[in-house]
PADO-726532 format. One record per residue (C-alpha): x, y, z. Coordinates in steps of 0.001 Angstrom, whole numbers, plus 500000, padded with zeros to 6 digits. Layout:
<recs>
XYZ ...
</recs>
This chain:
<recs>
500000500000500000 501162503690498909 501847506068501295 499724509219500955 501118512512500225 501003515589501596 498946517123499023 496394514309499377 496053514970503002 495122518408502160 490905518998503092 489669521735500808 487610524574502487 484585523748504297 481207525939502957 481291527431506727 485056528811506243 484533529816502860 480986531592504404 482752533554507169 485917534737504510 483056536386502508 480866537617505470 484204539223505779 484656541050502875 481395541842502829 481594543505506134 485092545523504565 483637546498501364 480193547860503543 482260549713505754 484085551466502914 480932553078501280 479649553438504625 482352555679505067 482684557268501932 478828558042502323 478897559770505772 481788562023504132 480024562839501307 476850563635503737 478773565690505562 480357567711502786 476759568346501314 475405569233504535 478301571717504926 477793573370501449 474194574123502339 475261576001505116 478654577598503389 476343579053500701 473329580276503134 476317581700505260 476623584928503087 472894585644503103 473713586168506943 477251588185505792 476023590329503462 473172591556505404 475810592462508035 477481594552505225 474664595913504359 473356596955507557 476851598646508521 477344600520504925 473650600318503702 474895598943500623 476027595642498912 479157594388499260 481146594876495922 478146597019494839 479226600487496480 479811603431494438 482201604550496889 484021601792497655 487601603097496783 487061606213499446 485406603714502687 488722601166501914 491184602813500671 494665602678502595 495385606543502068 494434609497500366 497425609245498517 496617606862496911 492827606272496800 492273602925494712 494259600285496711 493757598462499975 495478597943502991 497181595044501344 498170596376498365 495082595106496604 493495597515493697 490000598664494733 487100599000492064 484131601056492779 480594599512492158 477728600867490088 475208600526493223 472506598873491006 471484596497493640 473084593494492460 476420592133492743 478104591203489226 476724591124485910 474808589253483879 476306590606480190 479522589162481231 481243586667479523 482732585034482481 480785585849485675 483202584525487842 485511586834486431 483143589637486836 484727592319489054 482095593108491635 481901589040492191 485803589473493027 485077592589495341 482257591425497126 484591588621499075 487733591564499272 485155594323500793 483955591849503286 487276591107504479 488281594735504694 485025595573506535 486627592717508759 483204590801508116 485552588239507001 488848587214508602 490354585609505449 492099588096502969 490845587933499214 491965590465496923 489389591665494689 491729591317491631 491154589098488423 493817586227488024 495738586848484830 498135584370482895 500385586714480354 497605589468481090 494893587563480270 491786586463482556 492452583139483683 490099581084485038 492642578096486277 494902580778488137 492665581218490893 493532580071494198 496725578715492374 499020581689492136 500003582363495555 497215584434496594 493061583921496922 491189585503495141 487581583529495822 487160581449499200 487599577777498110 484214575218498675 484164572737501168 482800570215498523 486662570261497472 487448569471494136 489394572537493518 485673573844493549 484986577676494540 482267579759495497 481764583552493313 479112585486493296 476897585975489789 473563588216489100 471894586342485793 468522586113484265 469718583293481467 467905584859478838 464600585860480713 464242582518481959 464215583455485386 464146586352487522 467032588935487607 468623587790490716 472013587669492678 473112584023493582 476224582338495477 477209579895492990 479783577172493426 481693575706490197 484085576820487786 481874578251484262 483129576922481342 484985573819482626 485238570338484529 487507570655486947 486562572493489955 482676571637489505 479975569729491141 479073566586490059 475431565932488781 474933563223492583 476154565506494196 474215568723493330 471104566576492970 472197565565496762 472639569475497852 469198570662496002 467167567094497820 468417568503501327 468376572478501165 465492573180498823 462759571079496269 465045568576494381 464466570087491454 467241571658489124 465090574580488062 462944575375490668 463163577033494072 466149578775495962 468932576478494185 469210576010490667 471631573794488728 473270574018485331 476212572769482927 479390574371483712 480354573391479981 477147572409477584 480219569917476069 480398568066478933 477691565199479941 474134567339480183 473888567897483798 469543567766483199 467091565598482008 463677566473480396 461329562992479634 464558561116480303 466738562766477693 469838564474478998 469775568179477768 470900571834479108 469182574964480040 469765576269476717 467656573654474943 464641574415477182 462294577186475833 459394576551477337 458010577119481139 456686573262481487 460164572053480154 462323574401482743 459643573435485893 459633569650484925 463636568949484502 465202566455486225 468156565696487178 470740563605485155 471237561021487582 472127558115485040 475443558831484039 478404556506484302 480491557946486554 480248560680489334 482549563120487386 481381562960483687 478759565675484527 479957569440485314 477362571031487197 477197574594488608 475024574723491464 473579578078492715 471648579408495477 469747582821495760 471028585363497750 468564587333499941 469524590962499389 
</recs>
């Protein structure tokens, strides 16, 4: 008679071993998105209140100056360092007077987050010591040039970053889109034009579902394509399209969100909330 091997000795796996490895992993994997999803909840839950925050800081402004920040006429004689020289801040920083229309930015310009009263609505509410972080108030150039990528990345801040991340930012923009909404002054978070540095369709669907109505178009927040290139960022009868495809009031009050989408980043979304002025 042979002697048996080692290998034949061997017992595979029993079904109860082979249960408790994958209870296991199961039990990993669950914790990871369980984790990842209590971030994520607590990034959205901290945007809601980032962007509501300057409803509360520009009232302050307003109150002290009784005028918007960014918006003042005067603003180069209340913040100017000296007489001598009237246009530039304590810092250094030029100053730009408002035209005191009641809004903050405008909605002719190409870029409103290079608009200027968007960048000196953040600078005047530091120098009114409203806010204790330093913007300056001045547009980020490349080769004197307005350059979108340049902010927050050449040494200086020029626009307080979001706490979505994402090299995300928040600006400040006064739009009607074309009549299809009301004239109105909005902190909106996203970079216009671009991918990088915007909100993903999940998660602005996730900020709208738990500060306002769920829906892109309606309410306090609105959402919209950073780049009309990119993945649509809304739906209308299950068709991904952008605001500037819907004419019609029953198309803009009906859109949906463009949940189904095969990965979190392939939509661009800017997400905006009205500011109570």
């Amino acid at each position: 008679m042979y002697p048996v091997s080692y290998l034949e000795k061997q017992k595979a796996f029993s079904l109860i071993e082979i249960s408790i490895v994958l209870v296991i992993i199961g039990l990993i994997i669950a914790g990871i998105v369980g984790g990842q999803q209590l971030i994520e909840n607590s990034k959205t839950t901290s945007t809601i209140v980032e962007i509501g925050h300057y409803d509360a800081l520009s009232a302050n402004f307003k109150s002290k100056y009784k005028v918007l920040p960014g918006d003042d006429l005067n603003l180069q004689t209340k913040f100017r360092a000296s007489e001598n020289d009237p246009a530039v801040d304590k810092d250094g920083n030029e100053l730009h007077n408002g035209n005191n229309d009641g809004f903050i930015g405008d909605n002719n310009s190409d870029n409103p987050a290079l608009e200027q009263e968007s960048l000196s609505f953040f600078q005047t509410l530091y120098l009114s010591k409203i806010l204790e972080k330093n913007y300056t108030g001045q547009i980020p150039t490349t080769d004197s040039e307005p350059d979108i990528t340049k902010i927050n990345k050449d040494g200086v801040q020029h626009y307080p970053t979001s706490k979505l991340g994402n090299d995300s930012f928040l600006y400040i923009r006064t739009d009607d889109f074309d009549n299809k909404f009301e004239k109105q002054t909005r902190v909106s978070i996203g970079v216009p034009s671009a991918t990088k540095g915007s909100v993903s369709t999940r998660i602005a669907k996730k900020i709208d579902k738990k500060g306002d109505d769920d829906n892109p178009l309606t309410g306090k927040i609105i959402t919209m394509d950073a780049n009309t290139a990119q993945a649509k960022c809304l739906s209308s009868n299950g068709t991904p399209t952008s605001l500037d495809d819907l004419t019609t009031y029953e198309e803009i009050t009906t859109a949906t969100y463009n949940v189904n989408i095969s990965t979190k980043n392939e939509s661009a979304c800017i997400i905006m909330k009205n500011l109570n002025l």
